[in-house]
Structures are given as C-alpha cells and as structure tokens.
C-alpha positions as CSV (number, residue, x, y, z in Angstrom):
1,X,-2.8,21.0,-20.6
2,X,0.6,22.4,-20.7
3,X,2.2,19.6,-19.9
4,X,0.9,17.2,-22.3
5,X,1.1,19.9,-24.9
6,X,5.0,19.5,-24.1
7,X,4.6,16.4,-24.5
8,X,4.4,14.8,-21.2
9,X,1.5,12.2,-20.6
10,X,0.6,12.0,-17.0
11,X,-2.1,11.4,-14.3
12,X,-3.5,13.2,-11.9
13,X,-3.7,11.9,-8.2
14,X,-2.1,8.6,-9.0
15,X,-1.2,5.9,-6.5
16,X,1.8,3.7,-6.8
17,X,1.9,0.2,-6.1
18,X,3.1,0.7,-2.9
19,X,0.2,3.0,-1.8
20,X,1.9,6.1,-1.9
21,X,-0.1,9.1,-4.2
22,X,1.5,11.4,-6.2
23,X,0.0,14.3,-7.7
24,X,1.1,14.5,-11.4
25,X,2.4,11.3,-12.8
26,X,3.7,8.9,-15.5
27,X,3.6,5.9,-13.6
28,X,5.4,3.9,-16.9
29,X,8.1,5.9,-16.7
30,X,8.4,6.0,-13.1
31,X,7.9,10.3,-12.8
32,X,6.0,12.2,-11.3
33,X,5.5,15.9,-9.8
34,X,4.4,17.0,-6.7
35,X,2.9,20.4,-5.8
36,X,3.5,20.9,-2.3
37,X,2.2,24.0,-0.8
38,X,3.3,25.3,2.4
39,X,2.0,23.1,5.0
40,X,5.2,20.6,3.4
41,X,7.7,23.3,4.9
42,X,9.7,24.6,7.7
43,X,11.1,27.9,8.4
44,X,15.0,27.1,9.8
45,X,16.1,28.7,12.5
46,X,19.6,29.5,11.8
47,X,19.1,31.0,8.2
48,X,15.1,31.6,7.7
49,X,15.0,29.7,4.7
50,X,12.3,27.3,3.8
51,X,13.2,23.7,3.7
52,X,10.9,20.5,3.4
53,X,9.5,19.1,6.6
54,X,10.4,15.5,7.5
55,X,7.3,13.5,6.0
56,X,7.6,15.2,2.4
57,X,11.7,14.4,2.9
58,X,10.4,10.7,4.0
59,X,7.9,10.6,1.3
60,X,10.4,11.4,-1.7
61,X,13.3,9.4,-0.4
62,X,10.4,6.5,0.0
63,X,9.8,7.3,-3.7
64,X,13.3,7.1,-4.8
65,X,14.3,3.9,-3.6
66,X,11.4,2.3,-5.7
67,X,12.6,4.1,-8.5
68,X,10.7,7.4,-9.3
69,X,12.0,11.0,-10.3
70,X,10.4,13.2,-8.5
71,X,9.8,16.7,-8.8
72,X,8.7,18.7,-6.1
C-alpha cells in the first residue's frame, strides 16, 4: 500500500519474459524490488560483512542485461 500510495504501480511475484520472478514489479517500466532475506547472503571472511551469494549476484546481473532496475 505504501508504495502505490507513493505512487508506484507494481506487481507482486511477477515473472519476466525470460522466466525469471521478481518480487515487487513494474514490468512496463522494466523495475522491480526484491526482498531478499538472508538465505541470499554470505558472511566474508576477511571483513565479516554481509555480501550477496553468487545466485542472487547471477540473478540481478541476468536482470540487468535485459534491461531492469533492480532493487534489492
């Protein structure tokens, strides 16, 4: 509701021509938002940070070459 009350129309669970889904998108305007919780993330070793694992990197570079913003 917040979103669309901000103006943004989206859908929920959507999946691209390609096959891939997205949680949160505007598939005419090629954006979308996805809510990754933390099975999407690694702990590194060196500096203990959190960073994305190599499917959700896969996934949003996938994403970006056919054209999409995506937030994560």
């Amino acid at each position: 509701a917040m979103l669309e009350q901000m103006g943004w129309s989206h859908r929920f669970e959507h999946e691209t021509k390609e096959g891939i889904s997205l949680d949160l998108a505007d598939p005419d305007a090629k954006c979308a938002v996805e809510v990754d919780g933390p099975s999407h993330y690694l702990r590194d070793a060196t500096s203990g940070e959190y960073v994305a694992n190599g499917a959700t990197r896969f996934k949003t570079r996938l994403l970006r070459n056919f054209g999409w913003q995506i937030a994560n």
